[in-house]
Residue frames as qw, qx, qy, qz and C-alpha x, y, z in Angstrom:
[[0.257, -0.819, 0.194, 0.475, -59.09, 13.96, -44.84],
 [0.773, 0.621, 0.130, -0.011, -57.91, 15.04, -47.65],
 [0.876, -0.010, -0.089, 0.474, -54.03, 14.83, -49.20],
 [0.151, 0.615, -0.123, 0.764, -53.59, 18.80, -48.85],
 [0.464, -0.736, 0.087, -0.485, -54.68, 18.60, -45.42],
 [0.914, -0.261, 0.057, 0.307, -52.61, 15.21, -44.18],
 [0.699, 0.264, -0.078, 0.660, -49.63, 17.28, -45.90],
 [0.076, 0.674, -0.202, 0.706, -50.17, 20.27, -43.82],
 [0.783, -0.587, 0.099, -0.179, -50.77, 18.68, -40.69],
 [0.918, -0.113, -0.047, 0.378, -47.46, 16.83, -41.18],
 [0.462, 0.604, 0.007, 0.649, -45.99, 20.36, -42.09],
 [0.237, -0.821, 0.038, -0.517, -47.11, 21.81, -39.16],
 [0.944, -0.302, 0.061, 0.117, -46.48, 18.86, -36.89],
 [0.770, 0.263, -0.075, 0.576, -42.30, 18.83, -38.45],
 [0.073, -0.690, 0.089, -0.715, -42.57, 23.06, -37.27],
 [0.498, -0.745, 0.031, -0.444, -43.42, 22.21, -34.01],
 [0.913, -0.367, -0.017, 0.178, -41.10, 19.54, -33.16],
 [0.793, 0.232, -0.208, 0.524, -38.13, 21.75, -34.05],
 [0.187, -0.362, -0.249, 0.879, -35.70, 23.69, -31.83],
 [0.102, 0.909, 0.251, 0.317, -36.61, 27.14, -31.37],
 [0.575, 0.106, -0.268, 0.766, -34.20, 29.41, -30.63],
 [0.536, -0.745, -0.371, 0.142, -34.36, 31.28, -27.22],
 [0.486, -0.490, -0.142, 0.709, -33.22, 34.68, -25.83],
 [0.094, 0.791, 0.095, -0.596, -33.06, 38.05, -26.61],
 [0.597, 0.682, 0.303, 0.296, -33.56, 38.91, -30.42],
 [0.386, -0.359, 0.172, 0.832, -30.56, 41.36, -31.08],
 [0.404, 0.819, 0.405, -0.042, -32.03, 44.87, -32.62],
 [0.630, 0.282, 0.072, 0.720, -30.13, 46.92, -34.82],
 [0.468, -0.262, -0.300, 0.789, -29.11, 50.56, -33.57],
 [0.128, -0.129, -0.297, -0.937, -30.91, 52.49, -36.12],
 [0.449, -0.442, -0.489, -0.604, -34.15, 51.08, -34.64],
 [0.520, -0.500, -0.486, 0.494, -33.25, 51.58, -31.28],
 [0.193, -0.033, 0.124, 0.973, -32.80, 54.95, -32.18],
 [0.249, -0.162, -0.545, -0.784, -35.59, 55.74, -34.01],
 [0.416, -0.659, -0.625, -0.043, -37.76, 54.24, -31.04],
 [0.466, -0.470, -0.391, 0.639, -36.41, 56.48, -28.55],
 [0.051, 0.096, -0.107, -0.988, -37.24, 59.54, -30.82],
 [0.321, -0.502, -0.581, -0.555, -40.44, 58.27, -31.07],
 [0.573, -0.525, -0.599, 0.191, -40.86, 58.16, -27.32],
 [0.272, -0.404, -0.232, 0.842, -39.06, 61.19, -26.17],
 [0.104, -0.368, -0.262, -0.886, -41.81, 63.47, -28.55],
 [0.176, -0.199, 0.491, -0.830, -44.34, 65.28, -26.17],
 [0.814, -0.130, -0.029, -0.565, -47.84, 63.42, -27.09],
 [0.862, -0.043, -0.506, 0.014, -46.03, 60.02, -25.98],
 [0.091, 0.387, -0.486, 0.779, -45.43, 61.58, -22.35],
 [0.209, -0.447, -0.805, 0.331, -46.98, 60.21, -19.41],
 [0.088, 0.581, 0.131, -0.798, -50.16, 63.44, -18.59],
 [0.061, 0.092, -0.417, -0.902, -50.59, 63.66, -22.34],
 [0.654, 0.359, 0.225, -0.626, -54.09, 64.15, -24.02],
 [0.156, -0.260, 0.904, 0.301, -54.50, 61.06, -25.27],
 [0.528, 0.342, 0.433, -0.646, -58.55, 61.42, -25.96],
 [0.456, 0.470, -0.499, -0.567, -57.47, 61.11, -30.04],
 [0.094, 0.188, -0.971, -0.112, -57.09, 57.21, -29.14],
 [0.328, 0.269, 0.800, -0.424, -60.57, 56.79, -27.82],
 [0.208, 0.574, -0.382, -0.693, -61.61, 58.49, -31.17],
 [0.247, 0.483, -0.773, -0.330, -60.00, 56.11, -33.13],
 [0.013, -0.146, -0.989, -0.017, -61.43, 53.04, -31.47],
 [0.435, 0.478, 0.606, -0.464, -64.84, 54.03, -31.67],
 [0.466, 0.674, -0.145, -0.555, -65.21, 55.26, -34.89],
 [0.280, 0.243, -0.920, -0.124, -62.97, 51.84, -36.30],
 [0.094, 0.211, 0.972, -0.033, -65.21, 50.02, -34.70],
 [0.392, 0.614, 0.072, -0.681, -68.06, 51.79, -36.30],
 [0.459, 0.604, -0.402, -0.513, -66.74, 51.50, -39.31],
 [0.173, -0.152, 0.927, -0.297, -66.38, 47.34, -38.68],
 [0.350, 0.199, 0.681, -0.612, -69.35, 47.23, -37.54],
 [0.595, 0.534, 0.274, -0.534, -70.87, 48.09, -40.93],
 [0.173, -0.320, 0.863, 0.350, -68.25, 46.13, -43.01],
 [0.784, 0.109, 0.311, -0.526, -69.98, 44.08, -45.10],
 [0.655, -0.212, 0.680, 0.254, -68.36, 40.59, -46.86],
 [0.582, 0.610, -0.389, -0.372, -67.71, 40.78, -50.86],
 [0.641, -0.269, 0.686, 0.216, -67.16, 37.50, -52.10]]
């Protein structure tokens, strides 16, 4: 093992033994907002045509599929 890897194992190892702080993450008002106009528009209504998502994953994975690695 090599000394970049004994120093991130010890880096990661120091991360895991410390607190983490617990409970609710406090959001700010403008993005509560801003979700609730996202939710109260009609295509994010229970009933809607939502066919555009099935779309999307097939054709992304398609397009995946034929990825090919550039190194």
């Amino acid at each position: 093992m090599d000394s970049l890897d004994r120093a991130t194992l010890e880096l990661l190892d120091r991360y895991r033994r410390s607190p983490r702080e617990a409970g609710p993450v406090p959001l700010a008002e403008t993005y509560l907002r801003a979700v609730s106009q996202i939710e109260a528009l009609p295509e994010n209504h229970d009933g809607a045509d939502k066919t555009w998502v099935v779309t999307l994953v097939r054709r992304s994975a398609d397009l995946w599929s034929r990825a090919v690695r550039v190194r």
